[in-house]
C-alpha positions as a Python dict, from the first residue, in 0.01 Angstrom:
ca = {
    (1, 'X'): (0, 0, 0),
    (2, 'X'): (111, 342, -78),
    (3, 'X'): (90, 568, 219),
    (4, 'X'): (144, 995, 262),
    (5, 'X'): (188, 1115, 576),
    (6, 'X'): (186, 1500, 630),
    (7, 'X'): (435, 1593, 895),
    (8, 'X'): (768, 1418, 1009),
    (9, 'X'): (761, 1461, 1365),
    (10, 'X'): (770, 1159, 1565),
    (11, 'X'): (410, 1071, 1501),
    (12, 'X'): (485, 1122, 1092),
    (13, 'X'): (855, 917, 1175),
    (14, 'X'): (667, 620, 1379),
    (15, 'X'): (362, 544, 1186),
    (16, 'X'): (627, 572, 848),
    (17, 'X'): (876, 372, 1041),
    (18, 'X'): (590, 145, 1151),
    (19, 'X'): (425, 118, 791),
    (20, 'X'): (774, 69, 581),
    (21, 'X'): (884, -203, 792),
    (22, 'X'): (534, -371, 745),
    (23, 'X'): (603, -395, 322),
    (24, 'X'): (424, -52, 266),
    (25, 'X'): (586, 223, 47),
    (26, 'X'): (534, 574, 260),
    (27, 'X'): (626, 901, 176),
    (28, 'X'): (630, 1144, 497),
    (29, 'X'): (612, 1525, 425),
    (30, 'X'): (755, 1761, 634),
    (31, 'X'): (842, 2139, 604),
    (32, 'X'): (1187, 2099, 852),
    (33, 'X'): (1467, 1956, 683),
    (34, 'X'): (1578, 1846, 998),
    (35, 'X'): (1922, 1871, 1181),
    (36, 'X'): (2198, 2085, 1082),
    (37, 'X'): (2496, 1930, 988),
    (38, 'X'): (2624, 2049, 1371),
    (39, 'X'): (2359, 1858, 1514),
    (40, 'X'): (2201, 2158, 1615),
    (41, 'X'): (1782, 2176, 1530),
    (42, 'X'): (1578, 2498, 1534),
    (43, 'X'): (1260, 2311, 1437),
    (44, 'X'): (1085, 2581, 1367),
    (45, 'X'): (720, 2629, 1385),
    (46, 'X'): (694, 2365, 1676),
    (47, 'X'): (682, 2596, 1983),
    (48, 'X'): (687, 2308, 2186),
    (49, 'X'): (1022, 2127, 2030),
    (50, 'X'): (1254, 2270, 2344),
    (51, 'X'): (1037, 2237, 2589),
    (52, 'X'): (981, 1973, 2887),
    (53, 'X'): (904, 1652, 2780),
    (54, 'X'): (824, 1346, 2965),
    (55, 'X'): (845, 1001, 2792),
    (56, 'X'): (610, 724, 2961),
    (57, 'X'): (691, 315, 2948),
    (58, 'X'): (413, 363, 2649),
    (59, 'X'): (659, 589, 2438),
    (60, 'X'): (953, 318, 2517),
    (61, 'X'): (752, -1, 2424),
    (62, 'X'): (616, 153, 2075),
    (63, 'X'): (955, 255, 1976),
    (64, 'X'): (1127, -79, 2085),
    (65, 'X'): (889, -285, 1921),
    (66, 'X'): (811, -118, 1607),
    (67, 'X'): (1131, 131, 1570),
    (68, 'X'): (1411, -47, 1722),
    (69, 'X'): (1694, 145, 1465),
    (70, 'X'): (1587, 433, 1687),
    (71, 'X'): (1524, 272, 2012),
    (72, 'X'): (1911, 196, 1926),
    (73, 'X'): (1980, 562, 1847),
    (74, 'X'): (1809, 699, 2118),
    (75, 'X'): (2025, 509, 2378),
    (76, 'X'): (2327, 616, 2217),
    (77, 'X'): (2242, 992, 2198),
    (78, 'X'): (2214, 931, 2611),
    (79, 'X'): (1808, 874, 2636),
    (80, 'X'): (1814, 691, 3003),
    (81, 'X'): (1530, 402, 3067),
    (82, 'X'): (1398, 432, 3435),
    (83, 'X'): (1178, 230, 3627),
    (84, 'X'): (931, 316, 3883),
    (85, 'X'): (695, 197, 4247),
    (86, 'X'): (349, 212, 4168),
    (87, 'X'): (133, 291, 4501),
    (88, 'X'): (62, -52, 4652),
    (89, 'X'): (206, -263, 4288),
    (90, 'X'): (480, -397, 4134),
    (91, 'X'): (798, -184, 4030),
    (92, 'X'): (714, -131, 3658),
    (93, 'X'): (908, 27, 3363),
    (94, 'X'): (863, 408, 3366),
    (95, 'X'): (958, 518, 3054),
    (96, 'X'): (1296, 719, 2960),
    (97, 'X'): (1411, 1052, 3033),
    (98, 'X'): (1518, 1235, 2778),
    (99, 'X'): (1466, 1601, 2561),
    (100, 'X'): (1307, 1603, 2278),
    (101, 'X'): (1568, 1730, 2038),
    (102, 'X'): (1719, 1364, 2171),
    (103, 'X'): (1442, 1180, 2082),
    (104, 'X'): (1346, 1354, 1754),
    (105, 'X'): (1698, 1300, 1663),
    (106, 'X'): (1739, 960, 1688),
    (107, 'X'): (1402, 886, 1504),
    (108, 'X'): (1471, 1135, 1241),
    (109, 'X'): (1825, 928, 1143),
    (110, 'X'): (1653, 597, 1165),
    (111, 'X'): (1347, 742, 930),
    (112, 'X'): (1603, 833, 672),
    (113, 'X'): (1786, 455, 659),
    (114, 'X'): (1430, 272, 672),
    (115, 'X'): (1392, 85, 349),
    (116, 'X'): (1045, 220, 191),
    (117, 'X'): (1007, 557, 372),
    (118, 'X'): (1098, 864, 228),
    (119, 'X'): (1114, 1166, 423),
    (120, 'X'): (1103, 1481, 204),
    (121, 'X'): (1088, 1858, 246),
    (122, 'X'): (801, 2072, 136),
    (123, 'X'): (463, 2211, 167),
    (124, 'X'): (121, 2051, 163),
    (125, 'X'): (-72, 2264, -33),
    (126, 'X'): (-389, 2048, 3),
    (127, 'X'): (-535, 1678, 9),
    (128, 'X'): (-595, 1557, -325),
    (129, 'X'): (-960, 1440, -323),
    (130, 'X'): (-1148, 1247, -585),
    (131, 'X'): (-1418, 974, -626),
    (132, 'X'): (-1525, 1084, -323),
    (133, 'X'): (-1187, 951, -60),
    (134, 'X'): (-842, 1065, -56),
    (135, 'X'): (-613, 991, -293),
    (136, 'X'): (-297, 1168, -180),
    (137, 'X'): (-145, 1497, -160),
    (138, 'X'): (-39, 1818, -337),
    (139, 'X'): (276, 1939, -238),
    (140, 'X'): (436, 2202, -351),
    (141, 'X'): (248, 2190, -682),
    (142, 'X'): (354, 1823, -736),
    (143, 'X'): (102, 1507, -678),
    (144, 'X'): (203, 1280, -437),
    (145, 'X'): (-68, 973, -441),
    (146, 'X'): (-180, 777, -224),
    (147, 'X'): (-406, 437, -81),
    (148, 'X'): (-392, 572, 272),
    (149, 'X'): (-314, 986, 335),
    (150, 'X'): (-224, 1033, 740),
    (151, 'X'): (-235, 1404, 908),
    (152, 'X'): (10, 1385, 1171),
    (153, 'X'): (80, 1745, 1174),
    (154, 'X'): (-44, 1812, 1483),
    (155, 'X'): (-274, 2046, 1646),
    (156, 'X'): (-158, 2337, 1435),
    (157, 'X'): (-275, 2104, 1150),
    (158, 'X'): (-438, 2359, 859),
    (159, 'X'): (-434, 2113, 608),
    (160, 'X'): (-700, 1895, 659),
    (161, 'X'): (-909, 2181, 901),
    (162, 'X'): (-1176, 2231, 637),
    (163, 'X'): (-1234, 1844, 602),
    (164, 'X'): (-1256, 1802, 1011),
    (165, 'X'): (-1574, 1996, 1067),
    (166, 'X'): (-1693, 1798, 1383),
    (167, 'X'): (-1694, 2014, 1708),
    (168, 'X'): (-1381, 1987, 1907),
    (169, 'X'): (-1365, 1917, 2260),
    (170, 'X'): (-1180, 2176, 2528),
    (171, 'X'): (-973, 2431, 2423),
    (172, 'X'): (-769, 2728, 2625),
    (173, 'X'): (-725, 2575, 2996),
    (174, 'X'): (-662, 2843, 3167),
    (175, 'X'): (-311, 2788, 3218),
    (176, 'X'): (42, 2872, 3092),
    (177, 'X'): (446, 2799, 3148),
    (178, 'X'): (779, 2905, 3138),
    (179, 'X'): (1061, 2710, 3117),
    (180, 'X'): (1458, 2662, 3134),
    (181, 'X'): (1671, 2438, 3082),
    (182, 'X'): (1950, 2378, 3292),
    (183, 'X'): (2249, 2059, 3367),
    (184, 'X'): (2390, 1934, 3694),
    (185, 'X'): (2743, 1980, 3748),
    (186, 'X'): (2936, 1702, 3738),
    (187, 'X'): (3017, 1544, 4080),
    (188, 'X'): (2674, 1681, 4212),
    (189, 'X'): (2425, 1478, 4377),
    (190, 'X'): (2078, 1427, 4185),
    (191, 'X'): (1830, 1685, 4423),
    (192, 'X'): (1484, 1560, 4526),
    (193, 'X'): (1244, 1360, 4262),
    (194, 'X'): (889, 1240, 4351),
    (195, 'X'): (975, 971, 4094),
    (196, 'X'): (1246, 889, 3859),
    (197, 'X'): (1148, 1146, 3636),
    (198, 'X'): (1027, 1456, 3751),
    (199, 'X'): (974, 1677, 4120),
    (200, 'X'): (693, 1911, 4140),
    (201, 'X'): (615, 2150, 4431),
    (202, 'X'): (253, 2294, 4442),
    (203, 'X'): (219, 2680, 4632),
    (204, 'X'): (0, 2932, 4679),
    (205, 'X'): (-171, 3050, 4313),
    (206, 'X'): (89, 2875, 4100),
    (207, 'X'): (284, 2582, 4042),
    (208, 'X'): (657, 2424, 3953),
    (209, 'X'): (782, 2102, 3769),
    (210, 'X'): (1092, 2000, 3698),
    (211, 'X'): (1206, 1744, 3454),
    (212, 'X'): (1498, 1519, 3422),
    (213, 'X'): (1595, 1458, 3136),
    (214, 'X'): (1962, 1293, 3004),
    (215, 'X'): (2332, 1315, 3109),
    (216, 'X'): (2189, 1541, 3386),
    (217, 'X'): (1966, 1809, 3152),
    (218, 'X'): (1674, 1889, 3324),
    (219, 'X'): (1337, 2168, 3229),
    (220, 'X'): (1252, 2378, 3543),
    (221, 'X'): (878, 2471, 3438),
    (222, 'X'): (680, 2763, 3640),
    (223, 'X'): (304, 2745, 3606),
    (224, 'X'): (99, 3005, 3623),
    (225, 'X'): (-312, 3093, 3595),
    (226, 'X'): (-361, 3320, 3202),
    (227, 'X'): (-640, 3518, 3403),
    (228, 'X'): (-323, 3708, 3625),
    (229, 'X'): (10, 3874, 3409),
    (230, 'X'): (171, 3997, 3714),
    (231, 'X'): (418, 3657, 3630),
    (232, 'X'): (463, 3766, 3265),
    (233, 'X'): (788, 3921, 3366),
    (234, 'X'): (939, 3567, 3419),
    (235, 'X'): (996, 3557, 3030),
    (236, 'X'): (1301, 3741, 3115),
    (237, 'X'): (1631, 3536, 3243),
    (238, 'X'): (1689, 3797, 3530),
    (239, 'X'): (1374, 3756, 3666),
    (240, 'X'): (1290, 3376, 3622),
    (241, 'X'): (1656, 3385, 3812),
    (242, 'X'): (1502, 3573, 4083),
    (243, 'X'): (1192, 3347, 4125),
    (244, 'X'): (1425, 3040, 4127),
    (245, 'X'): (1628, 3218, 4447),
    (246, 'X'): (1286, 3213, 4571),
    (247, 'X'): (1111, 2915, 4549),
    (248, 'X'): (1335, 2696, 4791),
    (249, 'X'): (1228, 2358, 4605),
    (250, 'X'): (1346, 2486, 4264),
    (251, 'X'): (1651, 2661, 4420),
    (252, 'X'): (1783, 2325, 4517),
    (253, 'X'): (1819, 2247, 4130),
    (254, 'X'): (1900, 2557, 3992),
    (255, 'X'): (2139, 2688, 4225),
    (256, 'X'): (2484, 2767, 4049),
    (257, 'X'): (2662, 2553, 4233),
    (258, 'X'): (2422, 2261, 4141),
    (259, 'X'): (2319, 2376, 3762),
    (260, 'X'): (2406, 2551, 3477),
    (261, 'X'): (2193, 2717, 3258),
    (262, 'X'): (2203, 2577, 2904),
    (263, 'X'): (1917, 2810, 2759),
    (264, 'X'): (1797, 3159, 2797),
    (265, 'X'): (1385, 3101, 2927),
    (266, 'X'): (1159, 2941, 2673),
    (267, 'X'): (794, 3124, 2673),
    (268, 'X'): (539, 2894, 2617),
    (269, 'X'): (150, 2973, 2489),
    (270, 'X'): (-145, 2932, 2709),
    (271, 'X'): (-220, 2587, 2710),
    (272, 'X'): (-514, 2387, 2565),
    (273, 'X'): (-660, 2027, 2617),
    (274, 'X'): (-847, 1937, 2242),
    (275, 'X'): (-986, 1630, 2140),
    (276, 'X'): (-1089, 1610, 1744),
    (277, 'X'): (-1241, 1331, 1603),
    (278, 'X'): (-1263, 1213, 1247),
    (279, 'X'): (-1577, 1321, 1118),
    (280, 'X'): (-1767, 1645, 999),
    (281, 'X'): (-2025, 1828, 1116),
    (282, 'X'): (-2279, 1550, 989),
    (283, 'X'): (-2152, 1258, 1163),
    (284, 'X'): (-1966, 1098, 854),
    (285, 'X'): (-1622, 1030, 823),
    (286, 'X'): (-1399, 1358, 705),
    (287, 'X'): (-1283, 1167, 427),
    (288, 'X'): (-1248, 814, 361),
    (289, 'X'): (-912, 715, 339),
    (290, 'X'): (-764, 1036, 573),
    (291, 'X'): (-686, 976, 920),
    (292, 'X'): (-576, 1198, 1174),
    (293, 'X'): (-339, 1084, 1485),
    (294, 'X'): (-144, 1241, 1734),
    (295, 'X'): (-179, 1527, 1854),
    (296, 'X'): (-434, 1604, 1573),
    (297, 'X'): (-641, 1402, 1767),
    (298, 'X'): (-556, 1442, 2107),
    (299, 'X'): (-376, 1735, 2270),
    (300, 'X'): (-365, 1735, 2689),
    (301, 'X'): (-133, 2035, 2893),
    (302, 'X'): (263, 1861, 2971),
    (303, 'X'): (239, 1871, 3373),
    (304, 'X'): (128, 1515, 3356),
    (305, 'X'): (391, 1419, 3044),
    (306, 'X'): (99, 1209, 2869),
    (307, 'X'): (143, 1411, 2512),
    (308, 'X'): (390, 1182, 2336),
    (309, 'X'): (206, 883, 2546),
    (310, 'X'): (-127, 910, 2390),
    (311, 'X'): (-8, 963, 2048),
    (312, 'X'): (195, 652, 2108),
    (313, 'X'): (-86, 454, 2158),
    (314, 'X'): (-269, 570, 1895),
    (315, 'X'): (-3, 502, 1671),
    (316, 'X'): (-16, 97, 1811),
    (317, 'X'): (-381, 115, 1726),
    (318, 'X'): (-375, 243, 1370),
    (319, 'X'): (-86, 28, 1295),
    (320, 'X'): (-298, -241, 1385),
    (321, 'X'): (-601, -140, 1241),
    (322, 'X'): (-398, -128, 907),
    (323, 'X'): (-232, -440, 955),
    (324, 'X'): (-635, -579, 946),
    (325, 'X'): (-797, -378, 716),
    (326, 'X'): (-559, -311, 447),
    (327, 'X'): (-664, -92, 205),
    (328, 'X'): (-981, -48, 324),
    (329, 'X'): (-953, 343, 417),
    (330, 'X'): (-1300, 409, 522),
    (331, 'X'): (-1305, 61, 782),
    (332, 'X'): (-981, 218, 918),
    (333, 'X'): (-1116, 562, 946),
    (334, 'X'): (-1430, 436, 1092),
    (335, 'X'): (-1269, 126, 1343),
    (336, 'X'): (-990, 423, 1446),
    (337, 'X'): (-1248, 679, 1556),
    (338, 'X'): (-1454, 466, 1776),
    (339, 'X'): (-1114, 337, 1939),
    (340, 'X'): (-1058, 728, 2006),
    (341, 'X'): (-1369, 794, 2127),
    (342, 'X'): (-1326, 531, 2425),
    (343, 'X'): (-932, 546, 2430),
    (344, 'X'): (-794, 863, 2424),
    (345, 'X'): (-1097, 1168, 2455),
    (346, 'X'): (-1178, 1037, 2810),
    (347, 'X'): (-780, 1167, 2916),
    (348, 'X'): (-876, 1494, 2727),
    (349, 'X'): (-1188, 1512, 2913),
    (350, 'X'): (-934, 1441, 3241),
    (351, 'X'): (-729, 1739, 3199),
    (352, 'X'): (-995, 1961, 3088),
    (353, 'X'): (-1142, 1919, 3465),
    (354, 'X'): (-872, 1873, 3598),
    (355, 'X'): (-701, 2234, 3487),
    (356, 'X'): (-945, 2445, 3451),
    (357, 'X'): (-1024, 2369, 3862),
    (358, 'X'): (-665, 2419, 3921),
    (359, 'X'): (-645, 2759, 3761),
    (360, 'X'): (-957, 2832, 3969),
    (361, 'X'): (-844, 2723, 4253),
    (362, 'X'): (-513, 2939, 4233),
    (363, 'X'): (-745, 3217, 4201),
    (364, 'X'): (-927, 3139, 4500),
    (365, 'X'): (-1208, 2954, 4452),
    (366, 'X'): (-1232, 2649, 4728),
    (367, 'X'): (-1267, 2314, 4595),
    (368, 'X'): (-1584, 2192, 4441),
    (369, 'X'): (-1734, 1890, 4627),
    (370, 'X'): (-2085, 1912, 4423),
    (371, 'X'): (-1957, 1775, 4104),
    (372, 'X'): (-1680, 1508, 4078),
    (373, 'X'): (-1357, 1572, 4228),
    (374, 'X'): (-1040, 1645, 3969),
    (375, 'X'): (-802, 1368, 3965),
    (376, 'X'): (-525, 1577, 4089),
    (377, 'X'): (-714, 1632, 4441),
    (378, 'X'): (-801, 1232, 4428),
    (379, 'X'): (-451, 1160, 4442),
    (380, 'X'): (-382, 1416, 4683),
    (381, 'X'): (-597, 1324, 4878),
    (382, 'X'): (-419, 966, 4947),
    (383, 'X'): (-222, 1224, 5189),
    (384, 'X'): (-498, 1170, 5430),
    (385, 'X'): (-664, 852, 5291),
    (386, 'X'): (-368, 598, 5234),
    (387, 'X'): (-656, 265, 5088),
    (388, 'X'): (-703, 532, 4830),
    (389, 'X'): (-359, 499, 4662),
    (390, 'X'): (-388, 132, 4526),
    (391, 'X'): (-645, 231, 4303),
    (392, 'X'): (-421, 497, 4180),
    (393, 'X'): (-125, 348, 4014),
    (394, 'X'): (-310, 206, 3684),
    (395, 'X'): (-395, 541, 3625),
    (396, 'X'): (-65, 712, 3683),
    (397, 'X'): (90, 475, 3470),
    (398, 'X'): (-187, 565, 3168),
    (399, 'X'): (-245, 182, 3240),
    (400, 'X'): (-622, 249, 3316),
    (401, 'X'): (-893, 529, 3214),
    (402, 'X'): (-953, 817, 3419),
    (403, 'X'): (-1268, 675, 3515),
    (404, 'X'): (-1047, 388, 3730),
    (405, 'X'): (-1054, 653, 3969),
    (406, 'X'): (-1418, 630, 4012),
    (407, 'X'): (-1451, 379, 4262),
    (408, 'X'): (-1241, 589, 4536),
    (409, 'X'): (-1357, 907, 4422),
    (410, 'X'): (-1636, 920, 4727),
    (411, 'X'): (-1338, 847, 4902),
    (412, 'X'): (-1160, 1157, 4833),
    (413, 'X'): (-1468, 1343, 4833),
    (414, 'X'): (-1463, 1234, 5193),
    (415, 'X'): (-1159, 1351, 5287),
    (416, 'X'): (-1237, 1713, 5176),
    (417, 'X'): (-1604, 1727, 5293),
    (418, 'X'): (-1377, 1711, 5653),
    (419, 'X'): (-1219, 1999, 5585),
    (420, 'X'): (-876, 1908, 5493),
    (421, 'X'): (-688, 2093, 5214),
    (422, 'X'): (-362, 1984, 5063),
    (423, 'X'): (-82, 2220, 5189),
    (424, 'X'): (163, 2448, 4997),
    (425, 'X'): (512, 2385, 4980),
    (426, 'X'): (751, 2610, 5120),
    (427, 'X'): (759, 2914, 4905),
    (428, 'X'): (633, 3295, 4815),
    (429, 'X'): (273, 3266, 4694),
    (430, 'X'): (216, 3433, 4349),
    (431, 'X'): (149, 3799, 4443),
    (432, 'X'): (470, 3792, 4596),
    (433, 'X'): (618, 3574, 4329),
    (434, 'X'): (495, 3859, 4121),
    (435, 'X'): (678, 4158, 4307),
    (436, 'X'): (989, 3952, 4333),
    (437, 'X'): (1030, 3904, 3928),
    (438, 'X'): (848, 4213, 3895),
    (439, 'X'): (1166, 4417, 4069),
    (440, 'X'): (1397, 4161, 3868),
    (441, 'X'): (1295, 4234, 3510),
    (442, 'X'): (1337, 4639, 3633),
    (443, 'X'): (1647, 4591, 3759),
    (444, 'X'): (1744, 4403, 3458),
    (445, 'X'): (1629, 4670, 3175),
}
């Protein structure tokens, strides 16, 4: 079968990987001609490309089983496997740590020696449609056919926007980030981690995450509600340098005795959870044989690290689905879309909840205990409620639905209904977050 696939990120790399390897002939389109010949990779147009990443056990399985070229690539370029405690379980794979740029990397050199993919530079200027399905794409003027065309472009995605009619779910979260990125110095010891891959300390009206990535790189995130600028200021080095003197729990990693910086602060967009299925406005399929995946489909904020998760298992499923339907475009379309439906809009649904009652709640709202509790306050409140957490470790691990949650959710309910309120860790709260990068950013001008 002759496949297109618009974009070349690593949804675009796996599915081609995935596909070529199967016997199919793909050709994956992608405006970035990838990595300079320093190594170096702008990857421009992908706001997200240098910022905190975390890469589950789902991400590592998918790329050992149907990518191992770059499994092999991605270990050599320094990606580290870790392994984790779930509450009450077993000790499970985690998943790697690891930057993007690594990760991209190694898939983009193992794309480019796959037998039967081609990864080539250029525009999509449109999906080529005719007898009423797909039949490939127009890029840069030239006709690039097609049995099966793939959007894996991403959120961003314009090209197949017109065809995708259906309402979306979510949208703008309420929420937004900064980050750095920093490396230990040699010799020093690892500071705190709640688990293998990242620390996160919770305060009053805001929030910060670091991740760990390889050879000692690590993204030092501050989260912040869109509703209040006062933090807008933090775009600037001086004053995200302030608010790291601050915050004692980030200080530990950032401290120049501990860290270096490696990049000046990385502003990121207000975030959005989106779910978008298949189908137009009338319930049928977009177009038979075009099928989104990734994040075209599913989009949820990073301070959970499920984005590159959930478009790895959508990328099992359509491999599969193609691997029993064949040709068939519309079956896949049609078998891929229910599997979403159940699979992967419930975790949108999850962090649509979930953030929009965080942002709330770090503008002062109490918690709602009419309606069901966000999973974030479930698992906090395990604090309090310790038969809780065994019913909490399929879902950390992406191992379960959301709705695994449900059966101890009048559990947690419970626990707040008494009054109790998970505390703040050591730290200014945001007004005076605010006044401290606030005087920075002056000083700094």
């Amino acid at each position: 079968m002759r496949v297109a696939v618009i974009g070349a990120g690593p949804t675009g790399l796996l599915m081609g990987i995935g596909l070529a390897r199967r016997g199919h002939q793909v050709v994956a389109i992608d405006r970035d001609a990838g990595p300079s010949a320093d190594g170096t990779w702008a990857r421009k147009g992908v706001m997200q490309f240098h910022h905190a990443h975390g890469f589950r056990s789902q991400v590592v399985d998918l790329v050992r089983s149907e990518a191992p070229a770059a499994w092999r690539n991605w270990l050599a370029g320094g990606a580290e496997p870790v392994e984790m405690m779930l509450p009450g379980g077993p000790v499970i794979p985690m998943g790697a740590r690891s930057r993007r740029v690594t990760f991209e990397t190694a898939l983009r050199a193992a794309a480019i020696e796959q037998p039967g993919l081609t990864v080539r530079t250029g525009h999509v200027d449109r999906v080529i449609v005719g007898r009423g399905r797909a039949l490939g794409l127009l890029v840069d003027g030239r006709e690039i056919t097609g049995d099966l065309v793939l959007d894996a472009a991403g959120r961003s995605s314009r090209v197949t926007r017109e065809l995708r009619t259906a309402p979306s779910l979510g949208g703008p979260c309420g929420i937004a980030y900064v980050d750095r990125q920093y490396q230990l110095i040699d010799g020093v010891a690892t500071p705190p981690l709640l688990n293998p891959i990242a620390w996160q300390g919770n305060y009053d009206g805001y929030q910060v995450i670091i991740f760990l990535h390889e050879r000692g790189i690590f993204s030092a995130l501050i989260v912040r509600p869109t509703s209040d600028r006062s933090l807008l200021p933090l775009r600037h080095n001086e004053a995200f340098d302030a608010a790291t003197r601050a915050i004692p729990g980030l200080a530990a990693w950032t401290d120049p005795a501990v860290a270096r910086p490696l990049t000046d602060v990385l502003p990121g967009g207000p975030l959005v959870n989106v779910y978008r299925n298949q189908r137009r406005a009338d319930g049928r399929l977009a177009m038979p044989g075009l099928v989104s995946v990734g994040d075209a489909v599913c989009t949820t904020t990073p301070n959970f690290g499920r984005g590159i998760a959930t478009c790895s298992l959508q990328i099992a499923e359509l491999l599969r689905l193609i691997d029993r339907h064949g040709c068939d475009g519309e079956a896949i379309g049609e078998a891929f879309d229910q599997w979403g439906e159940v699979n992967m809009r419930p975790w949108v649904e999850d962090h649509c909840h979930m953030d929009g009652a965080l942002a709330r709640r770090w503008c002062g709202e109490d918690v709602d205990l009419e309606g069901r509790l966000p999973s974030d306050l479930i698992l906090s409140a395990t604090a309090r409620d310790p038969s809780i957490a065994a019913a909490t470790g399929p879902y950390l691990g992406m191992l379960a639905l959301p709705s695994s949650l449900d059966l101890v959710e009048p559990k947690a309910k419970a626990v707040f209904r008494s009054g109790w309120r998970p505390g703040f860790d050591d730290g200014p709260d945001r007004h005076q977050l605010a006044e401290i990068v606030t005087r920075a950013a002056l000083a700094g001008v």
